[in-house]
N, C-alpha and C positions, 0 to 999 in steps of 0.2 A: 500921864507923861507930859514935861511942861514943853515948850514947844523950844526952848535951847536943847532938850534930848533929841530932836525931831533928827535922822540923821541926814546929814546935806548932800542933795545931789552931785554927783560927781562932773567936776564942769570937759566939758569940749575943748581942746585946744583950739586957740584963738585961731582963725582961716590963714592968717600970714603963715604964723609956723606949719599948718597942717599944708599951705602952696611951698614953702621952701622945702619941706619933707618930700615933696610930690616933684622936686626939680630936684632933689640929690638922689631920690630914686630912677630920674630918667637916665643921671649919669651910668648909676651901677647895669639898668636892664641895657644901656647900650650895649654894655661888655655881656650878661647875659644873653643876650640877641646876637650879639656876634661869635660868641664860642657855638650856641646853637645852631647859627646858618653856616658856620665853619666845618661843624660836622655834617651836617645835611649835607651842604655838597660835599663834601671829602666821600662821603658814606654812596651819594646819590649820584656820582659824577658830574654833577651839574655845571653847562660851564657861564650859566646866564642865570639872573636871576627870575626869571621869568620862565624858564624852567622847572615844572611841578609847581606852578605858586598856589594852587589851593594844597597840596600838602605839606607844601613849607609854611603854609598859614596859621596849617593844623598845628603843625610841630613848633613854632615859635610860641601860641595861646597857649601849647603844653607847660614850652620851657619857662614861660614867665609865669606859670601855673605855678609850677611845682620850686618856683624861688620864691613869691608868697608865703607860699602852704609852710613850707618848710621854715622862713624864717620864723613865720607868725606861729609855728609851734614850740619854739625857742624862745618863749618868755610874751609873746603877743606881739614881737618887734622888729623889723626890718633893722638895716644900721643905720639908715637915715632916722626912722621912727626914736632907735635910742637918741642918738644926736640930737631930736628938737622935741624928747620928752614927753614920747608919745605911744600908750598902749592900747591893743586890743583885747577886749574882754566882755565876758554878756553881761549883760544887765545887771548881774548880781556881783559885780569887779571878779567873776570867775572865769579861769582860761576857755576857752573856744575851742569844741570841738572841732577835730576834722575834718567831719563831714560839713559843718557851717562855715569852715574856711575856705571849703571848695564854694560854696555855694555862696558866698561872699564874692570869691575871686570870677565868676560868672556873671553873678549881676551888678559887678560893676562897669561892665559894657556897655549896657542897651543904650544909657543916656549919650555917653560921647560917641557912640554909633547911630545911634540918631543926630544928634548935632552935626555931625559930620554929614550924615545926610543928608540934613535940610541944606548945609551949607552948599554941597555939591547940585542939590537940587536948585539953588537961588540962581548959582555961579550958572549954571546953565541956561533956565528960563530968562538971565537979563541980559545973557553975553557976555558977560563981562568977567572972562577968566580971572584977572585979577583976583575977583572974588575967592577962586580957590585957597588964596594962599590964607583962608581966615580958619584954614583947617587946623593951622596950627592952634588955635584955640577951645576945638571941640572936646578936648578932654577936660577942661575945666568946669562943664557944663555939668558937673555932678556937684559943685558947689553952689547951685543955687537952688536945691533942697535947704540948704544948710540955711539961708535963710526965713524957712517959714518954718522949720522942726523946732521946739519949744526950744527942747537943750542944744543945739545948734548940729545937728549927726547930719551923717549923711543917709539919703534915700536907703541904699544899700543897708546898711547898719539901723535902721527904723525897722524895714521890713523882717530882718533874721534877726532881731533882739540882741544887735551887737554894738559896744560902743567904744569909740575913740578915747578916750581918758586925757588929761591934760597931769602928767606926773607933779608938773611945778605947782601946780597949785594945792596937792599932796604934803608938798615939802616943807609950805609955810606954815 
């Protein structure tokens, strides 16, 4: 086999598009999160949000659960993920079980659950609340896997043999 048959790894989208993917999907979980905590309390009478908040906690992890799961079984793609030409697929460009989409949508928590941790833990030990407001950044804290991972993936998608795909580079 000469090494032009070799076949070419399928590249990562570049981190800009895969962060603009990740800020059109915060727009869409807003309205997710809001129709979910709109039935909670319609359902729960709740008249505070602080009312049931570990079951409302539960029930949001669910509802942005099952908005994942479901788009990413409709081709491997959120509407954002279409938008900036981006798919999920294992290793082999084959669609992604189920059960690994659940299992995807899971661990990709720890990291920005940690980050946020530490952040809240720093904000405390210096006093200095300000510090809180750095929480707005601990979700991005899953992008710096991305760079020590050869093809540039994230943690999450290294460990379940799942991978990002970059469509545009497909196209040329």
């Amino acid at each position: 086999m000469s090494a032009s048959a070799l076949p070419v790894p399928p590249l990562a989208p570049p981190r800009l598009r895969r962060f603009a993917s990740m800020m059109y999907e915060g727009v869409l979980l807003f309205g997710v999160v809001f129709l979910a905590g709109y039935l909670f309390d319609t359902l729960t009478q709740s008249r505070s949000g602080l009312m049931l908040r570990n079951v409302r906690q539960v029930v949001l992890f669910i509802a942005i659960g099952v908005y994942f799961v479901t788009c990413w079984r409709r081709g491997g793609q959120t509407l954002p993920m279409k938008t900036w030409d981006i798919r999920l697929t294992d290793r082999g460009g084959r669609p992604v079980s189920t059960g690994r989409m659940l299992l995807r949508y899971v661990l990709l928590w720890p990291l920005p659950l940690l980050s946020a941790l530490l952040i809240g833990g720093i904000a405390h030990l210096s006093g200095w609340p300000a510090i809180d407001t750095l929480i707005v950044l601990a979700p991005f804290s899953i992008f710096i896997w991305t760079w020590i991972d050869p093809q540039g993936q994230f943690l999450h998608d290294r460990l379940l043999g799942t991978e990002l795909h970059d469509l545009r580079s497909t196209l040329t």
